[in-house]
C-alpha positions, -999 to +999 in steps of 0.1 A: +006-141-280+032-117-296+059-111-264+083-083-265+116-066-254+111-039-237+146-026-246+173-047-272+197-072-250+230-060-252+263-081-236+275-056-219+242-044-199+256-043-161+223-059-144+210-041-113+183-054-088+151-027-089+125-021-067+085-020-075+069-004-049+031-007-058+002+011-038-037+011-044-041+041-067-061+074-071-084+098-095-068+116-119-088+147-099-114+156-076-140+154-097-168+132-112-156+119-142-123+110-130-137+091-100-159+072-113-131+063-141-109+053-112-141+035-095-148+016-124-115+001-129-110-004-089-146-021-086-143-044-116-111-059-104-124-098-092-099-097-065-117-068-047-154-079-058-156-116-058-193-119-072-201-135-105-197-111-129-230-107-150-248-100-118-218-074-105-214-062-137-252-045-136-248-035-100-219-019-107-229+001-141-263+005-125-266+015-090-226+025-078-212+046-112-244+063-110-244+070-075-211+069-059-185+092-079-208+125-072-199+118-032-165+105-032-154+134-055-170+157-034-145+139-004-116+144-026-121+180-032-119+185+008-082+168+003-068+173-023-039+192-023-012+207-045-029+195-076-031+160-063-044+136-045-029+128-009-017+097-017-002+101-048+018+132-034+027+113-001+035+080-024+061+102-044+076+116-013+082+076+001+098+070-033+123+098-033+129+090+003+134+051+000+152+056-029+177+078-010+176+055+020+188+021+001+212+043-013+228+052+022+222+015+030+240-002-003+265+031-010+252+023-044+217+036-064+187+011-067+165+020-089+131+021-072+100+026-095+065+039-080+034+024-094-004+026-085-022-010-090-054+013-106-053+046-124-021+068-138+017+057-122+009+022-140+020-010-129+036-018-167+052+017-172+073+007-138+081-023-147+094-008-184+108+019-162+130-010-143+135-027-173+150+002-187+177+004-159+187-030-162+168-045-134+173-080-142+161-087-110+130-074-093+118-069-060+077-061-057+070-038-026+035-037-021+028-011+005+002-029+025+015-044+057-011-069+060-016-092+031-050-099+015-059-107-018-077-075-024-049-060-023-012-080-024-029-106-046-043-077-066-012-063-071+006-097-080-019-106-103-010-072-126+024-076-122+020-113-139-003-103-163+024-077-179+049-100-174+030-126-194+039-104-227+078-096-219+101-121-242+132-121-214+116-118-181+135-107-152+145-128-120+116-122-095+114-118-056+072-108-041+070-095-007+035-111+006+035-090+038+053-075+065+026-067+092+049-077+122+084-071+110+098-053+138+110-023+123+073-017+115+059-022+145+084+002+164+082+028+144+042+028+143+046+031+184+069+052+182+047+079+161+024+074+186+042+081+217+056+115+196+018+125+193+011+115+230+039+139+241+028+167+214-010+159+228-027+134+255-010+105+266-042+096+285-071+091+258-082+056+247-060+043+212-084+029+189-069+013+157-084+011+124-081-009+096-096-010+063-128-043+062-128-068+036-160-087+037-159-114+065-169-136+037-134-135+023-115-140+056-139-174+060-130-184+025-096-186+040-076-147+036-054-143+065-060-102+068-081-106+098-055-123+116-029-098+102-042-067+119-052-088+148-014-098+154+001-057+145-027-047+170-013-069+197+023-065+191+020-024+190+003-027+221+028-043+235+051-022+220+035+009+239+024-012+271-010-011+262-034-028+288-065-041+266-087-020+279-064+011+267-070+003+234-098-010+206-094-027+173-119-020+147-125-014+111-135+013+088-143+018+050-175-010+045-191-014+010-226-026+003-248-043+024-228-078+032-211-082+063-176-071+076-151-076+096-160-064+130-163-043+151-171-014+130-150+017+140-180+042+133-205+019+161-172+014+180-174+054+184-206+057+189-204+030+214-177+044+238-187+081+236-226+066+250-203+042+276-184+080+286-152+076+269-143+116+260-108+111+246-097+090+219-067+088+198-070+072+162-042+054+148-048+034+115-016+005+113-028-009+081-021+024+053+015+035+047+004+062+031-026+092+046-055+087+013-089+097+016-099+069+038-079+084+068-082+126+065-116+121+052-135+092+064-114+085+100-097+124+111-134+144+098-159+124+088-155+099+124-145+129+144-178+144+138-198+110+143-176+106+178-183+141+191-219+141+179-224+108+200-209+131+232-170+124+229-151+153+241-119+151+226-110+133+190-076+132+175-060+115+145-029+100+147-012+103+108-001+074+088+040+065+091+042+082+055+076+089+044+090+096+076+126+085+085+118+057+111+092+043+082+120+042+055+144+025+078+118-002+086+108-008+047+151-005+036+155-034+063+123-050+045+138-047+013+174-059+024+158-092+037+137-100+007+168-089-019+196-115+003+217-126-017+210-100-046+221-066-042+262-077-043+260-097-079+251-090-115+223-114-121+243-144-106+274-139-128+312-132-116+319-117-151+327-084-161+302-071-186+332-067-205+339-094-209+310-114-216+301-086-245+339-097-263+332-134-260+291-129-276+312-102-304+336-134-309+305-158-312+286-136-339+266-112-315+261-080-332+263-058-294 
């Protein structure tokens, strides 16, 4: 293994803690080629697929590439928007915006660097990007309030592996999950008594979060338990009875099972029992992606009405509004204790250090 140095070590560097905020990733564009690109890498990652990989490896190449990217592009093309994709332009929006609230927090800039785990906005040119500010300390921010390993293991796992080839590597803090920090919870309810007001405040809340195979929450991933626990607590948080509300989830691959209950038969299901109004809500995506204004606010909306519902409404994602920043700057203050108010641990002025390194034979 040859490791590198990013950038040369100089004595005088004045070391800064930096944030990684990490989310899932997108095509490059709405079309074929780029999604199945962007499908390819997403599929083959073992933490998403667990299945050995001969067998996956000629499902994948030989049923999904050749079948999937002509649909989902076509479902990109009915979001995209200002020459990208959803998320990416909402993900830029929560960088700006976080990196501006930690600055009204601290009265100092962080640097905050915005990665995707698959596709462009790579997880190694944010961490060079970091590097390159001095960021000898590192908070990772993955934006997925419930941990799984599909995801927050995922995004670990990258961050390791370009780690494994940096010669001086930086002090290193992870945040697993923050599915019932309190910030989080109250501003979810909160968003949702703003669109009661705006709309209904008597239609049934159902909340959807993305499946994993049940498989992987027997083999011991918590993300089941997760959702369960924001479910209940934003429940609370509105004064929910259970029958004002449903948990479900959405996005299912392949034939395996799921987590259940599905939210596309969980429609079905109360517009045949005489539910007409429901309110959609999904707690477990920071950001709006194709998964919620396609598959959950159209694609869903249709299936619900179709089934007899009357009224169908989709309650966006936190995105980079205020109360969401100042849940994730709290976040980010707990995980970074002891951090944000030292140069990597030392009480000497850069100064300083770089005349006593000059004295010992240092050449900067």
């Amino acid at each position: 293994m040859k490791y590198r140095s990013p950038t040369k070590h100089c004595h005088d560097d004045d070391a800064v803690t930096g944030v990684l905020m990490v989310n899932l990733g997108t095509p490059d564009a709405p079309d074929k080629a780029s999604v199945r690109r962007y499908l390819k890498e997403f599929l083959w990652d073992p933490r998403v697929v667990e299945m050995a990989r001969p067998i996956w490896w000629l499902v994948l190449h030989s049923i999904i590439l050749n079948t999937r990217p002509a649909r989902s592009a076509r479902a990109y093309q009915s979001v995209w928007r200002n020459g990208e994709s959803p998320l990416m332009e909402i993900s830029k929006a929560q960088h700006t915006a976080l990196k501006k609230a930690l600055r009204d927090r601290f009265d100092f800039d962080v640097p905050v660097a915005l990665a995707m785990r698959y596709g462009r906005e790579s997880i190694a040119d944010a961490l060079a990007q970091l590097e390159a500010a001095h960021a000898r300390r590192i908070l990772v921010l993955p934006m997925y309030p419930q941990y799984s390993a599909t995801t927050t293991a995922s995004v670990f796992d990258a961050v390791n592996a370009e780690l494994m080839t940096w010669r001086w590597l930086p002090e290193m803090r992870f945040i697993n999950q923050y599915h019932d920090h309190p910030g989080y919870i109250s501003a979810l309810a909160e968003s949702v008594r703003q669109f009661k007001r705006q709309h209904s405040d008597s239609a049934l809340l159902l909340m959807s979060f993305h499946g994993i195979p049940k498989e992987y929450f027997d083999k011991g991933d918590p993300y089941y338990c997760h959702c369960q626990k924001t479910a209940r607590l934003l429940a609370e948080s509105l004064g929910l009875e259970p029958s004002d509300y449903r948990v479900t989830f959405q996005s299912r691959l392949g034939p395996r099972q799921w987590l259940t209950p599905y939210t596309n038969e969980t429609l079905k299901a109360l517009a045949a029992d005489g539910v007409s109004n429901v309110q959609v809500i999904c707690p477990g995506f920071s950001a709006d992606c194709l998964e919620t204004l396609e598959e959950i606010a159209v694609e869903n909306r249709d299936l619900f009405l179709a089934a007899g519902g009357s009224s169908y409404e989709y309650i966006p994602c936190l995105n980079d509004n205020d109360a969401h920043m100042a849940a994730l700057v709290d976040i980010v203050a707990l995980h970074t204790s002891g951090w944000m108010n030292t140069a990597a641990g030392s009480t000497t002025e850069p100064s300083v250090t770089k005349q006593r390194a000059l004295a010992s034979g240092a050449d900067q």
